[in-house]
VEXDREN-2710 file (C-alpha; in Angstrom, 1 decimal):
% VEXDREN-2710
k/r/px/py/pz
1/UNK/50.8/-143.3/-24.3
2/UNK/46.9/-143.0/-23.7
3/UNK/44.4/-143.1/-26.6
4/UNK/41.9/-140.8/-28.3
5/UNK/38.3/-140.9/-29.4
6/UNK/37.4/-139.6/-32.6
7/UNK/35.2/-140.3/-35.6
8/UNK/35.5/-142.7/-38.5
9/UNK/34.1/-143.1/-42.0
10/UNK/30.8/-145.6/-41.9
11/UNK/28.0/-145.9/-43.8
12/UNK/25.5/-143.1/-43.5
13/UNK/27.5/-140.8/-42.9
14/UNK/26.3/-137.8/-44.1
15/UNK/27.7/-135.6/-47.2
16/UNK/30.3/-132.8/-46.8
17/UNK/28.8/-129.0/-46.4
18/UNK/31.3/-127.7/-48.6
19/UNK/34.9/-129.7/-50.5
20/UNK/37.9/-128.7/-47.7
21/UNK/41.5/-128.1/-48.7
22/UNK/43.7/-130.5/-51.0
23/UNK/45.8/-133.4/-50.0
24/UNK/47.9/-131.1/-47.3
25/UNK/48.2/-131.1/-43.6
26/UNK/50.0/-128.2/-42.0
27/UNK/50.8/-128.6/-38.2
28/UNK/52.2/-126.2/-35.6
29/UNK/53.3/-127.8/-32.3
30/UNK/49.7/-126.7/-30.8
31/UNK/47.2/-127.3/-33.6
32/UNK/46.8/-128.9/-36.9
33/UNK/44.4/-127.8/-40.0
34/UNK/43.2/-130.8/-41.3
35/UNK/41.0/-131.1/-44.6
36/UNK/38.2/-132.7/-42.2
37/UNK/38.8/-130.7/-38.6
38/UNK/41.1/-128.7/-36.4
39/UNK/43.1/-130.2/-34.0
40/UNK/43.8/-128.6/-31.0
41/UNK/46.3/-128.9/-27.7
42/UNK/45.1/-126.6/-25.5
43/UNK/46.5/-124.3/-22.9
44/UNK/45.7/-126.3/-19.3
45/UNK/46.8/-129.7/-21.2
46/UNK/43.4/-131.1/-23.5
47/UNK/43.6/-132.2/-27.3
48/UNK/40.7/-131.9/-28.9
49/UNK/39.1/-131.8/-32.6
50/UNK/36.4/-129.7/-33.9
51/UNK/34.9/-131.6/-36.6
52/UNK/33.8/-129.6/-40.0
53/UNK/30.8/-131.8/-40.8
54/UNK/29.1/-131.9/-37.2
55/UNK/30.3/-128.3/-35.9
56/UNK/31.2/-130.1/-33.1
57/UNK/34.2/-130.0/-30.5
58/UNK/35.0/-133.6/-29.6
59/UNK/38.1/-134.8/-26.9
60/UNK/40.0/-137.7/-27.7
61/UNK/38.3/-139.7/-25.1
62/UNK/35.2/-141.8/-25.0
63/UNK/35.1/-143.0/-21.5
64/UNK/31.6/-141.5/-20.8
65/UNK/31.1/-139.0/-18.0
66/UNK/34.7/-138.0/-18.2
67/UNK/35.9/-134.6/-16.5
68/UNK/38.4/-135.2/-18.9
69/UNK/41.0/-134.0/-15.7
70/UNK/43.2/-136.3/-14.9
71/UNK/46.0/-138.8/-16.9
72/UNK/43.2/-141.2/-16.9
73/UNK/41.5/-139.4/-19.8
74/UNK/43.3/-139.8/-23.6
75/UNK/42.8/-136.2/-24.2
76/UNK/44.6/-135.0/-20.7
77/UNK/47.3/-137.7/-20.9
78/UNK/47.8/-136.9/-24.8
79/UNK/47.9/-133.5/-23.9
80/UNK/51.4/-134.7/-21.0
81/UNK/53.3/-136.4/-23.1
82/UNK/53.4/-135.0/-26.6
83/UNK/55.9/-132.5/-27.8
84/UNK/54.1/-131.8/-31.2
85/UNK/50.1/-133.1/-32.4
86/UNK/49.5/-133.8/-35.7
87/UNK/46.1/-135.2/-37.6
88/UNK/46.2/-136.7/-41.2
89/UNK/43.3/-138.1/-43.3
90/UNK/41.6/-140.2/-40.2
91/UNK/44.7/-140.7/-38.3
92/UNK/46.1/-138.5/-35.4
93/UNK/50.6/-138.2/-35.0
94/UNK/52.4/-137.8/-32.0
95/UNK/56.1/-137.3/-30.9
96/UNK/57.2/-138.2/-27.3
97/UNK/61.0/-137.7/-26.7
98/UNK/61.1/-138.5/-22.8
99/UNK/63.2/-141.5/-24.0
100/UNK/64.1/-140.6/-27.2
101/UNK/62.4/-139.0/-30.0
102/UNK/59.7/-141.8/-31.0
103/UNK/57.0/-140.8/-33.8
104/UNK/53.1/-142.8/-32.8
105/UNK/49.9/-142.8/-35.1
106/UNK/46.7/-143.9/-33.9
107/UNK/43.4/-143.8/-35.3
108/UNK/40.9/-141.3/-33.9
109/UNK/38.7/-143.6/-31.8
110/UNK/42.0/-144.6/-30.1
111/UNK/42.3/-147.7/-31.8
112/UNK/45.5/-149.4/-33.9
113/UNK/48.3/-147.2/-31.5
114/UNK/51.6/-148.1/-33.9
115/UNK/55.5/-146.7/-33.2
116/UNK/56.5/-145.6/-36.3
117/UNK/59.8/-145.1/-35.9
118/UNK/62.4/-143.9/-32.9
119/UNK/64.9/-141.0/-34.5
120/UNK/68.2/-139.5/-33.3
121/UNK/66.6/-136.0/-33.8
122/UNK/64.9/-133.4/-31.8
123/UNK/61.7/-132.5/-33.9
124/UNK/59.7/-130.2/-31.7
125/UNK/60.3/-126.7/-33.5
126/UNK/58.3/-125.7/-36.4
127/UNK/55.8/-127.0/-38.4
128/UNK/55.1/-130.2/-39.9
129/UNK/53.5/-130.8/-43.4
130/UNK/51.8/-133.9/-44.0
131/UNK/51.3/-134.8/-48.2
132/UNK/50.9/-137.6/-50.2
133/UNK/52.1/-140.5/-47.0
134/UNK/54.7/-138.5/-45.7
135/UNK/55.9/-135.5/-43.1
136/UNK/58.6/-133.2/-43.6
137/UNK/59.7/-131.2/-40.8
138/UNK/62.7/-129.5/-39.4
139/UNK/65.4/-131.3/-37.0
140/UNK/66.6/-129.0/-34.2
141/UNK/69.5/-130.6/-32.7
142/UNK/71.2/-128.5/-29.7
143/UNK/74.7/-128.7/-29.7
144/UNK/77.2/-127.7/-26.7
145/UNK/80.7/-127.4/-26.2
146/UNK/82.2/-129.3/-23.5
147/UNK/82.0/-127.2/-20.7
148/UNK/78.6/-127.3/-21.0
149/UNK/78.0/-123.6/-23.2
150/UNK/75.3/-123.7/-26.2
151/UNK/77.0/-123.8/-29.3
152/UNK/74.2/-123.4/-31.9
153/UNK/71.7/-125.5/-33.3
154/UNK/72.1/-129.0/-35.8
155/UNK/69.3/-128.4/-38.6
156/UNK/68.5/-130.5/-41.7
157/UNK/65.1/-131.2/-43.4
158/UNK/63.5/-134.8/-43.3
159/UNK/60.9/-136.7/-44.7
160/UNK/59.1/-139.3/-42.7
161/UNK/57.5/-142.3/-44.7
162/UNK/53.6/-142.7/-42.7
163/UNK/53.6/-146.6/-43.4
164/UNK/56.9/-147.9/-42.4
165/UNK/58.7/-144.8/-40.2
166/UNK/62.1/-144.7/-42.5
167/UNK/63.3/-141.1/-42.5
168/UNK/65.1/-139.6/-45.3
169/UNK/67.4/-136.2/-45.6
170/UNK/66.5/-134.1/-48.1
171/UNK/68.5/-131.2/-46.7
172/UNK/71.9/-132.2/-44.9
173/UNK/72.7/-131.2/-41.5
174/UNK/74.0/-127.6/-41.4
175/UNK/75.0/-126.1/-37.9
176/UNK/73.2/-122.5/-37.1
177/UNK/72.0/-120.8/-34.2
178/UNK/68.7/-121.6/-34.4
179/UNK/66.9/-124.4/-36.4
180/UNK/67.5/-123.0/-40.0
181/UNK/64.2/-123.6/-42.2
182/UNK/61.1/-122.4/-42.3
183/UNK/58.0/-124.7/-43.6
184/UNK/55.4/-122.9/-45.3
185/UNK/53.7/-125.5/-47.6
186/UNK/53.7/-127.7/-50.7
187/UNK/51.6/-127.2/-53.3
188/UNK/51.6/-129.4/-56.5
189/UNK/54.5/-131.6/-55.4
190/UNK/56.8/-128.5/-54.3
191/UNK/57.8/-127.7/-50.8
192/UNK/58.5/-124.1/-50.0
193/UNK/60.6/-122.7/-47.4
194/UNK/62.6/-119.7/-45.6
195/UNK/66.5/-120.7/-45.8
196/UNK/67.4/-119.1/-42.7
197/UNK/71.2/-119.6/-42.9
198/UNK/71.1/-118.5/-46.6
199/UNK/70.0/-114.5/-46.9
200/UNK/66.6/-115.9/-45.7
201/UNK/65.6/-117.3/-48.9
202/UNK/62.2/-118.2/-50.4
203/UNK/63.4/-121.2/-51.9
204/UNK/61.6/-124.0/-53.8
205/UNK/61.8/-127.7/-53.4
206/UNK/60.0/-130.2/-56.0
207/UNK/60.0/-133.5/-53.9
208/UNK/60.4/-135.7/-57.1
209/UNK/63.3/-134.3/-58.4
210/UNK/65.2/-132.9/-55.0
211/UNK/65.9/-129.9/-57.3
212/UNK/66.1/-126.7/-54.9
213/UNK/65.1/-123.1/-56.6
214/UNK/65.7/-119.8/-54.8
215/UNK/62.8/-117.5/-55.4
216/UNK/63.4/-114.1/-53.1
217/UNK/65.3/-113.5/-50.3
218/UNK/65.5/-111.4/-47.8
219/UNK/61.9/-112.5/-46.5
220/UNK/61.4/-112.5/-43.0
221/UNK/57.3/-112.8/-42.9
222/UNK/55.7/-115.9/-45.3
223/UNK/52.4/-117.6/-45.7
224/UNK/51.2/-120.2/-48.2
225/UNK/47.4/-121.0/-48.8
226/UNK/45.7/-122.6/-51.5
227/UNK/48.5/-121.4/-54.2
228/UNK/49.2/-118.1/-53.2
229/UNK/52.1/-117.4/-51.6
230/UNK/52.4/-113.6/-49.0
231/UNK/55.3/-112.8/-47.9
232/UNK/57.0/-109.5/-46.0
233/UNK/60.5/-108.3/-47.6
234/UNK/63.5/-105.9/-46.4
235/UNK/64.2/-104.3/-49.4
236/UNK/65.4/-100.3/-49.8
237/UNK/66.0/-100.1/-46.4
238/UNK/62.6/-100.4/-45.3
239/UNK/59.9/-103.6/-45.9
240/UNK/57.3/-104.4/-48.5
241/UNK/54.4/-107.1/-48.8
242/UNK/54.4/-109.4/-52.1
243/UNK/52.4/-112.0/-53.1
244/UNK/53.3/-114.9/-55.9
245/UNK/51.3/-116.9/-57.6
246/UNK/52.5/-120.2/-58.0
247/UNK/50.3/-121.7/-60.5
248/UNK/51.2/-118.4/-62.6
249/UNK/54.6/-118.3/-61.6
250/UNK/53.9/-114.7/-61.1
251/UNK/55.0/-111.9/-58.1
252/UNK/52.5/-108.6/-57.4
253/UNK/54.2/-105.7/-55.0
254/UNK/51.2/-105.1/-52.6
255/UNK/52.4/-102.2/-49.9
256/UNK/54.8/-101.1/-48.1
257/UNK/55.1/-101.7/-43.8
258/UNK/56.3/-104.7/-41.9
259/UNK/53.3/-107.1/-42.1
260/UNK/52.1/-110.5/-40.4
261/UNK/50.2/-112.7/-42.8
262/UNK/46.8/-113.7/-40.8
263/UNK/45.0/-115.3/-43.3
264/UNK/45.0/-115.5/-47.1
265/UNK/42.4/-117.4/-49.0
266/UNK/40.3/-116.8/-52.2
267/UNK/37.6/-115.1/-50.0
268/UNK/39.9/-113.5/-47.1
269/UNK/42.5/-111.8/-47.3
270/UNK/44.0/-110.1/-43.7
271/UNK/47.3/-109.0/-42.7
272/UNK/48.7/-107.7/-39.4
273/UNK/50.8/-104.4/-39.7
274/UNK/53.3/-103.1/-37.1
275/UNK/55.6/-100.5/-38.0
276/UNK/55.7/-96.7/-37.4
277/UNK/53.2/-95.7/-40.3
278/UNK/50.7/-97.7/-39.3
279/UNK/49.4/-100.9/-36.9
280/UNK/46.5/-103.2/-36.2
281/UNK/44.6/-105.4/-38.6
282/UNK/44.0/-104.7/-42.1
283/UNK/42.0/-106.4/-45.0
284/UNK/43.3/-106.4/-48.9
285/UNK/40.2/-105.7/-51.3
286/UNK/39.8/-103.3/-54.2
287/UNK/43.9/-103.7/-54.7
288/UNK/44.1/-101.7/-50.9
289/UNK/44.4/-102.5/-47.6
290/UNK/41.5/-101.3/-45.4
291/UNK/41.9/-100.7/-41.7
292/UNK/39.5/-103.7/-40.1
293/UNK/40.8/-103.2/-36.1
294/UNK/43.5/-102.1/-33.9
295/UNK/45.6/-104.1/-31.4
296/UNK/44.3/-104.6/-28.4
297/UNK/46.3/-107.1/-26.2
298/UNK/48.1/-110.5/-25.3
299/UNK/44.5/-112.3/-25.6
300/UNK/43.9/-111.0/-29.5
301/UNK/42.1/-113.5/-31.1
302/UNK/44.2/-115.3/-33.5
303/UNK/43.0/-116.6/-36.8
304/UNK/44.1/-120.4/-37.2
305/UNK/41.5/-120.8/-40.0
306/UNK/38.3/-120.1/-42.0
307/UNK/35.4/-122.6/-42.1
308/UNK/32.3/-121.6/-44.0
309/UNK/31.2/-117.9/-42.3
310/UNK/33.2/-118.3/-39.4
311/UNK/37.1/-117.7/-38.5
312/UNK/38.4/-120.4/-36.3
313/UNK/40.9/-119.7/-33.9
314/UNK/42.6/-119.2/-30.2
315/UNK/41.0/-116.6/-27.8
316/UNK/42.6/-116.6/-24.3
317/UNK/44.4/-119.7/-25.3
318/UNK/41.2/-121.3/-25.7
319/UNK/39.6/-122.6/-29.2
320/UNK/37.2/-120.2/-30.2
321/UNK/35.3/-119.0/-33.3
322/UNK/34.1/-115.3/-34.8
323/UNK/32.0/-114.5/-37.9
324/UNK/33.4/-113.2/-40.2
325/UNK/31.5/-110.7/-41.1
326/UNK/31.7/-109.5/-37.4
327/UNK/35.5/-109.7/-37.7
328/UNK/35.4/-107.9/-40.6
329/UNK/33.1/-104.7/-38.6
330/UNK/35.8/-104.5/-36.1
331/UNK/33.3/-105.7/-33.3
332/UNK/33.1/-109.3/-31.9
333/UNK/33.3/-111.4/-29.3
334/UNK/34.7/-114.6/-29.4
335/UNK/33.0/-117.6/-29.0
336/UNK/34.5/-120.1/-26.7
337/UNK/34.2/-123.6/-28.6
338/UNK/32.8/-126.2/-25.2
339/UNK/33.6/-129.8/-25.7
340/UNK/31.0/-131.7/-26.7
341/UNK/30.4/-135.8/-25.5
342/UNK/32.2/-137.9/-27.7
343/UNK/29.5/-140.5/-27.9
344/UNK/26.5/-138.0/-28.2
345/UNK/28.7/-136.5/-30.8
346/UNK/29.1/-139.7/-32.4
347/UNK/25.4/-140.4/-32.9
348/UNK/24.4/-137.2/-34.5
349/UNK/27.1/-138.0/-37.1
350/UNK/25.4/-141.1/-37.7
351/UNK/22.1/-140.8/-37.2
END
């Protein structure tokens, strides 16, 4: 597997524009929100990582001149061989299962490639959550009858050790017919998850104890940042929008309507609707939701994240950014994010 190019910590480097995140990594199979940078596998097969302290969109490649085209360059090849990307506190994750699934880590210069482990699992569905030297994510095992018809889907939850590779169950193998869990996101030791086979519970996992708590179910739609948990229930034969706080152990009704959580932070709070009352985008202030935009198509942006004043996200299938205080009017155009040199990149960081 090819190597990436990236930035490390050295002296000079210059201070933080603002304290990112806590200790937790959440990864789809396509991107990664890291407390430092987004990583990013793009549609046409490049990985690349916009960097919060430079504003700057880097490949993970520093052969100089690269068209970044062709196998030859980390990013492309990367890009070929991975079913999942992940980045972790310096470090980027891969999984390749062309021969088996094997788990990689590199650093972000390309440097110190290491197998950690090869597993008896498929582990390309869903995302991955990377906290305190570990990644929890969801087998996905298909399973077929003789003759060769699908017969439903192995599932069980794992944690992966980031030093040594060993795996260990913390949900046993149940057999479904699809993978089974949802990940939303651990905050102060706790995982959280959508049970899938059970009534779609909102269930609670504190990773010290293994002690499992069911919180809601019945919840179909489910987002957790920065301690607040949103999340879309079938209730009364029709749905409604909650959010719990998990420091305050406490649960607020919002609205009614079948809702897709976009983002939800301290400063931004924005929800897709799509039901028969009402559709498009919608912001919560004021203890309301205000109308912001309506649907428009396939290439919507989509919100991965917020950085300072700007939403980062996927435009076209294409990393992008928007104000957010253009977002907010209802009127924007995307900005599509250009790759910069990784070794021009590298000496504004250290200049």
């Amino acid at each position: 597997m090819a190597c990436f190019a990236g930035c490390k910590e050295e002296p000079g480097k210059k201070e933080r524009k603002e304290e990112i995140g806590q200790n937790v990594t959440i990864c789809e199979s396509n991107y990664c929100i890291g407390e430092d940078g987004v990583l990013v596998l793009e549609n046409g097969g490049l990985v690349a990582f916009y960097d919060y302290q430079i504003e700057e969109y880097l490949p993970f490649c520093s052969k100089p001149n690269c068209k970044h085209q062709t196998e030859e360059c980390g990013a492309v090849a990367l890009a070929a061989g991975t079913d999942w990307i992940g980045y972790h506190k310096g470090a980027v994750y891969y999984c390749d299962s062309r021969s088996g699934t094997k788990l990689y880590t590199a650093d972000l210069d390309g440097e110190n490639v290491k197998q950690l482990g090869t597993y008896d699992h498929q582990m390309s569905w869903g995302k991955k959550i990377f906290y305190d030297g570990h990644v929890y994510l969801v087998t996905n095992n298909n399973r077929f009858e003789e003759d060769g018809s699908y017969q439903g889907v192995q599932t069980e939850l794992l944690e992966i050790d980031l030093e040594n590779g060993e795996a260990r169950t913390l949900i046993e193998a149940r057999e479904y017919t699809r993978p089974g869990y949802d990940l939303l996101g651990i905050f102060e030791g706790k995982l959280y998850y959508v049970d899938r086979i059970d009534s779609n519970c909102l269930m609670e996992l504190n990773l010290q104890t293994g002690e499992t708590e069911k919180l809601k179910k019945d919840v179909y739609n489910a987002k957790l940042e920065k301690g607040n948990l949103v999340y879309c229930v079938a209730e009364n034969q029709g749905m409604s929008v909650y959010e719990r706080g998990l420091a305050e152990r406490s649960e607020q009704f919002l609205s009614k309507g079948t809702a897709y959580i976009d983002i939800w932070d301290d400063r931004t709070k924005i929800v897709s609707f799509d039901d028969e009352e009402r559709s498009g985008f919608y912001q919560w202030k004021e203890d309301d939701f205000y109308y912001i935009s309506p649907f428009k198509n396939e290439n919507e942006f989509l919100i991965l994240t917020r950085y300072g004043e700007y939403f980062l996200g996927m435009y076209r299938q294409k990393f992008s950014r928007v104000l957010v205080s253009d977002y907010l009017d209802g009127e924007f155009e995307p900005e599509r994010l250009e790759i910069t040199e990784y070794l021009k990149a590298r000496e504004t960081l250290f200049a």
